[in-house]
One Martini backbone bead per residue (centre of mass of N, CA, C, O) as a GRO file, in nm:
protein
  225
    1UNK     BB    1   0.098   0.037   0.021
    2UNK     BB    2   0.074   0.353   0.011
    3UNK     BB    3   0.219   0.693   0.126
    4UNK     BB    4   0.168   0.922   0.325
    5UNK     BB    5   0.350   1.216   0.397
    6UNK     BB    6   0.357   1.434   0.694
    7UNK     BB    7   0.596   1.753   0.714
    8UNK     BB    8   0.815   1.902   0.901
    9UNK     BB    9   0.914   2.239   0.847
   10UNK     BB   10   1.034   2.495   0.891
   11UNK     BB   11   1.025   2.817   1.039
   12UNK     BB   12   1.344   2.908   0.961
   13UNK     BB   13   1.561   2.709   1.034
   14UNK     BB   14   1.697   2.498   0.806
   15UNK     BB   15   1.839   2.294   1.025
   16UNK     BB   16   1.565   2.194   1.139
   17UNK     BB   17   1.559   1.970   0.977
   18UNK     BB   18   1.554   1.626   0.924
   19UNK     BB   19   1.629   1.373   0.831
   20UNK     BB   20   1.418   1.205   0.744
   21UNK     BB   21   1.274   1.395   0.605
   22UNK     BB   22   1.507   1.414   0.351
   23UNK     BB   23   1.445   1.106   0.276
   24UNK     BB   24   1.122   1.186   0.198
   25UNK     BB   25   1.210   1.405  -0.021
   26UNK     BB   26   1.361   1.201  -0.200
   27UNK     BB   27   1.175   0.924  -0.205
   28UNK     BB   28   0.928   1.062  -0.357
   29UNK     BB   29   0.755   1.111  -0.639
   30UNK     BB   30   0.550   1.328  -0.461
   31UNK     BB   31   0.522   1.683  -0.404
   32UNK     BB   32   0.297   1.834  -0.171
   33UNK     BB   33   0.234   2.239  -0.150
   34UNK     BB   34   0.123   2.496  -0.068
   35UNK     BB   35   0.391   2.622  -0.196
   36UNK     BB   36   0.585   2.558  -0.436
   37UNK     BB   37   0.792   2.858  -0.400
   38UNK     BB   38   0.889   2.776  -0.117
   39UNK     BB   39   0.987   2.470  -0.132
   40UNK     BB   40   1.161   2.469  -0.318
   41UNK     BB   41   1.413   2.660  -0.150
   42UNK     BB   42   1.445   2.419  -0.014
   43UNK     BB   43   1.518   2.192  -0.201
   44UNK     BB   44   1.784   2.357  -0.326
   45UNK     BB   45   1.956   2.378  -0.026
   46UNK     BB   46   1.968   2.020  -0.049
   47UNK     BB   47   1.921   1.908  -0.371
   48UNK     BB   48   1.620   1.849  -0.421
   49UNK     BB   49   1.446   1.634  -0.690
   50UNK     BB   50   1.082   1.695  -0.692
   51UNK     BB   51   0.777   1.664  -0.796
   52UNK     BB   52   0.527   1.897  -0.819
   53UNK     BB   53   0.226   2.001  -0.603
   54UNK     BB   54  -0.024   2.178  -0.535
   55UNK     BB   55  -0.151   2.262  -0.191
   56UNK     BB   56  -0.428   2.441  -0.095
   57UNK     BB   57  -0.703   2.555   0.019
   58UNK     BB   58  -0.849   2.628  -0.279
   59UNK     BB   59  -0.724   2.326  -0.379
   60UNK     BB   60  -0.724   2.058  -0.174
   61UNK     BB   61  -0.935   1.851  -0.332
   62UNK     BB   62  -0.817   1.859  -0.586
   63UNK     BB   63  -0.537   1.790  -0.507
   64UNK     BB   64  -0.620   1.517  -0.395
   65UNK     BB   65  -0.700   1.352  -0.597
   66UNK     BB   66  -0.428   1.325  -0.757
   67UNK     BB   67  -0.281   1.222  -0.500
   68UNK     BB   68  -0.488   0.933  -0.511
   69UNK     BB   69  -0.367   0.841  -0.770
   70UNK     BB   70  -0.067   0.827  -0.716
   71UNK     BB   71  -0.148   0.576  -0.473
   72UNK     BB   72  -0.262   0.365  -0.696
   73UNK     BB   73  -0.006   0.323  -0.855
   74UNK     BB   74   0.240   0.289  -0.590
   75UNK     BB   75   0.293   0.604  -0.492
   76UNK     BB   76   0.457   0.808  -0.284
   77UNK     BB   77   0.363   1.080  -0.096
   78UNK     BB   78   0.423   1.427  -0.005
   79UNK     BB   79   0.331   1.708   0.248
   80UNK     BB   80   0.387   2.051   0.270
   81UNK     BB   81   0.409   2.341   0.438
   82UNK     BB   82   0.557   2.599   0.453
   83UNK     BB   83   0.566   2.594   0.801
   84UNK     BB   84   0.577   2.338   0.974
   85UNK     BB   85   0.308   2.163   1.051
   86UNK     BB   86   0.035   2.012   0.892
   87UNK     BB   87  -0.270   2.111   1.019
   88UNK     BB   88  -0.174   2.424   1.200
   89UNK     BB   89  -0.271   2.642   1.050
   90UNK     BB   90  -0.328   2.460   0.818
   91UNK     BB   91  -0.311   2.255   0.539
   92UNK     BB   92  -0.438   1.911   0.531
   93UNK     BB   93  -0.683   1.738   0.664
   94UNK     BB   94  -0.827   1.689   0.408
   95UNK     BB   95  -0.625   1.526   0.279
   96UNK     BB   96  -0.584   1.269   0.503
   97UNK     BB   97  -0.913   1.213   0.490
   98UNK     BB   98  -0.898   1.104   0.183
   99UNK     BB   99  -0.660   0.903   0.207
  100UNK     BB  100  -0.798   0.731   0.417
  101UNK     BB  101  -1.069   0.677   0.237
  102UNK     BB  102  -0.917   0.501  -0.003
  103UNK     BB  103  -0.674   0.341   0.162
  104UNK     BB  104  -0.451   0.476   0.280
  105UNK     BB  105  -0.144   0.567   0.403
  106UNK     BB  106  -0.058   0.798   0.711
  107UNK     BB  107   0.258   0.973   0.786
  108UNK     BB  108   0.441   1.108   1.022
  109UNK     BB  109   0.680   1.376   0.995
  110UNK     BB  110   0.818   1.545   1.240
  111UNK     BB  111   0.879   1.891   1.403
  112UNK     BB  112   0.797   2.146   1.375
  113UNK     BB  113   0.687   2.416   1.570
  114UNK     BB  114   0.537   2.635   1.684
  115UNK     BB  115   0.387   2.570   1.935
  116UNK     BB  116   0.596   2.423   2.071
  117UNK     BB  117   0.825   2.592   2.109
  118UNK     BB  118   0.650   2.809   2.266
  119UNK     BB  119   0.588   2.613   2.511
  120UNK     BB  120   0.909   2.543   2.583
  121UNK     BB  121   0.968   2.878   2.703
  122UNK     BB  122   0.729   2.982   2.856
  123UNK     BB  123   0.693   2.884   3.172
  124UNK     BB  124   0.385   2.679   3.175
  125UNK     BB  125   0.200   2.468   3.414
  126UNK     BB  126  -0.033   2.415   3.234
  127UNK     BB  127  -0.191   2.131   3.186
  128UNK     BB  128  -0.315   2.237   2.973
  129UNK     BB  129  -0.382   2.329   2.606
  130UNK     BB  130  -0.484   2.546   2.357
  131UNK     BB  131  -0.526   2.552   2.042
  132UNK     BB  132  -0.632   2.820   1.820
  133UNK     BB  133  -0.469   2.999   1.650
  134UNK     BB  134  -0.656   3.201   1.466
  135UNK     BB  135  -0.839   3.453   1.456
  136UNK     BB  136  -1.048   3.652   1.402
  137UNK     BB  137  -1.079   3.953   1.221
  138UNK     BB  138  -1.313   4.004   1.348
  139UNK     BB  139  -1.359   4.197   1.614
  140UNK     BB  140  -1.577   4.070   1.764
  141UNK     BB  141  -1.531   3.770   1.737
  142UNK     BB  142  -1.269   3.792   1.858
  143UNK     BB  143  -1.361   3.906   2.145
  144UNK     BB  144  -1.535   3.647   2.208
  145UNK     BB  145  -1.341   3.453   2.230
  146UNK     BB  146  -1.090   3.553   2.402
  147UNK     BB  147  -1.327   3.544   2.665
  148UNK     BB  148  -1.366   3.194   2.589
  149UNK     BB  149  -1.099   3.175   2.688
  150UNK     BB  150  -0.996   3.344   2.952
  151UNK     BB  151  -1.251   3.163   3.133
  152UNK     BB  152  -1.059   2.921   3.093
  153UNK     BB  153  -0.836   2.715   3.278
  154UNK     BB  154  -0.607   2.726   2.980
  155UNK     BB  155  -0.393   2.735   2.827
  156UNK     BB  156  -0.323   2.964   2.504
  157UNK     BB  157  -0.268   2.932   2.163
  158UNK     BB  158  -0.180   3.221   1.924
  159UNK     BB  159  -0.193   3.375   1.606
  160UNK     BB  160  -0.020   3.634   1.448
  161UNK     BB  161  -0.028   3.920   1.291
  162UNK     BB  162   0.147   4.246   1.232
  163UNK     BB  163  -0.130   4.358   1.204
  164UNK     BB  164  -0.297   4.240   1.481
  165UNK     BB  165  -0.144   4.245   1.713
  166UNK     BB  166  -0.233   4.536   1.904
  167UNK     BB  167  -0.533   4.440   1.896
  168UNK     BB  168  -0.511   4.175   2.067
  169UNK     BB  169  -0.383   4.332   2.288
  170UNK     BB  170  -0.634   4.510   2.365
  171UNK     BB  171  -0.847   4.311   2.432
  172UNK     BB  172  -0.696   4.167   2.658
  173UNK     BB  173  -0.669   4.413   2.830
  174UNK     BB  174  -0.985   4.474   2.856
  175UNK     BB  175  -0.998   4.133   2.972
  176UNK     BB  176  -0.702   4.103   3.096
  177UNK     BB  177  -0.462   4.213   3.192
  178UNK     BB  178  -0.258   4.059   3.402
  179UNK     BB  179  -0.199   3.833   3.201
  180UNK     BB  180  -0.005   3.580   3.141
  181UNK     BB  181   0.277   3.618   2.879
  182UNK     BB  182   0.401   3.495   2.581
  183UNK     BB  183   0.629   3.576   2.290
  184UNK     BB  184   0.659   3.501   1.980
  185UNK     BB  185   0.929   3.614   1.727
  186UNK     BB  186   1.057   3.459   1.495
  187UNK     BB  187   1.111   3.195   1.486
  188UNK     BB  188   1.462   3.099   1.406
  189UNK     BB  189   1.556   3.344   1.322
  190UNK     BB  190   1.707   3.626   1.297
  191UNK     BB  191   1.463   3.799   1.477
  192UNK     BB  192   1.457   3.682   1.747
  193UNK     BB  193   1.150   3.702   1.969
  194UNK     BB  194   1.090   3.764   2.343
  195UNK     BB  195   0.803   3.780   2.504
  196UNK     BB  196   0.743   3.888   2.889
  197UNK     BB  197   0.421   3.920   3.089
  198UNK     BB  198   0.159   4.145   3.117
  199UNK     BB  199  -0.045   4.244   2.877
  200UNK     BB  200   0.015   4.537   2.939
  201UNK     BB  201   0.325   4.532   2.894
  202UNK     BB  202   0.333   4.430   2.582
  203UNK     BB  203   0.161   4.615   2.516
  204UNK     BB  204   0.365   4.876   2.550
  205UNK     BB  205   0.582   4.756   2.349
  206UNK     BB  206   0.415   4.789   2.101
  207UNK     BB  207   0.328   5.068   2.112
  208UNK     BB  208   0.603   5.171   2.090
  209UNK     BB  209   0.640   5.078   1.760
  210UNK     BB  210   0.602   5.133   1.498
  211UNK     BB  211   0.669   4.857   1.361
  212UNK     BB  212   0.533   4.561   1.278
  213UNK     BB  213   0.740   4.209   1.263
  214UNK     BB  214   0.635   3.949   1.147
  215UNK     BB  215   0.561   3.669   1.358
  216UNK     BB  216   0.303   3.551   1.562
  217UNK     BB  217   0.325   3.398   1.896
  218UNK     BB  218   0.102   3.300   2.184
  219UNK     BB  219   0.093   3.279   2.515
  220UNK     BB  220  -0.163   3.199   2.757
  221UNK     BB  221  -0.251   3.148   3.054
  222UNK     BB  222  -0.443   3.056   3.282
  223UNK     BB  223  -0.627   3.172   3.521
  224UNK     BB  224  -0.517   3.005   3.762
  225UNK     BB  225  -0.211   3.139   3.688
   0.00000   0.00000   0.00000
């Protein structure tokens, strides 16, 4: 039987892909890539020449069609989003559930993850953790769900970007100040950069900040904590 491997690649720094990763990228016949010119820079990095098919949140049912065709002639295929873990705030679930429902093996080949790096510098004692991923960007809906994670027991983790990292701390301070938060921007990147204290500290240092650069990952301490 056929294998979908789905790969976890570098969130920054090049050099964070997995031994194992380069094996299964070497070795399948068709690697699904949520964007091909970004996948693509990885692989002339290593060195490695294998077939692309774009497979992103737009065409993922249709790219999944395709790629079940390639698993039933007896090739495997690899998947990768852009930087980290596919299907954490990335395309890849539609992908996994329609070829594991054709009959065929899906194996995880893990690695980065801005989640998990975050989560390991954060220095928070919190039993469970929710990853909630991007919140709405609509403004509402954004500040009702953050109501609804804040007034639960657990700590989760937000991405955001440099457009709304500002906004979203704006509703935390407004309802929760004092909540204890870790930030990691651009990590393992070249600007990697990590920031700790109460929302309203970190409110603080980013609107002093003329202007906001890179990827956010926020992780927010849980009630009790």
């Amino acid at each position: 039987m056929s294998i979908l491997y789905i790969v976890a690649t570098p969130i920054g720094n090049l050099s964070d892909i997995s031994l194992r990763a380069l094996e299964v990228l070497k070795s399948v016949e068709l690697l699904a890539a949520e964007d091909t010119r970004c996948t693509q820079k990885l692989l002339t990095h290593f060195g490695i020449h294998v077939k692309l098919l774009s497979c992103r949140s737009q065409n993922e049912e249709r790219a999944a069609e395709k790629i079940i065709s390639t698993l039933d002639r007896g090739e495997n295929v690899a998947y990768t989003s852009d930087a980290g873990s596919p299907a954490l705030s990335d395309p890849g679930a539609l992908l996994v559930r329609k070829v594991v429902q054709a009959g065929h093996t899906v194996l995880p080949v893990p690695g980065p993850s801005a989640f998990a790096a975050l989560l390991s510098i954060a220095g928070i004692f919190d039993k469970s953790v929710v990853f909630e991923g991007f919140l709405s960007p609509k403004a509402g809906r954004r500040k009702s769900r953050l109501q609804e994670l804040l007034s639960g027991e657990s700590a989760f983790v937000l991405y955001e970007s440099p457009y709304r990292i500002v906004k979203l701390f704006s509703d935390l301070v407004e309802l929760d100040s004092k909540r204890s938060v870790c930030v990691g921007r651009e990590m393992t990147k070249l600007h990697e950069e990590y920031l700790r204290g109460s929302a309203a500290e970190i409110y603080e240092l980013l609107v002093a900040r003329k202007e906001q650069r890179g990827e956010f990952a926020v992780c927010v301490s849980g009630k009790r904590a």
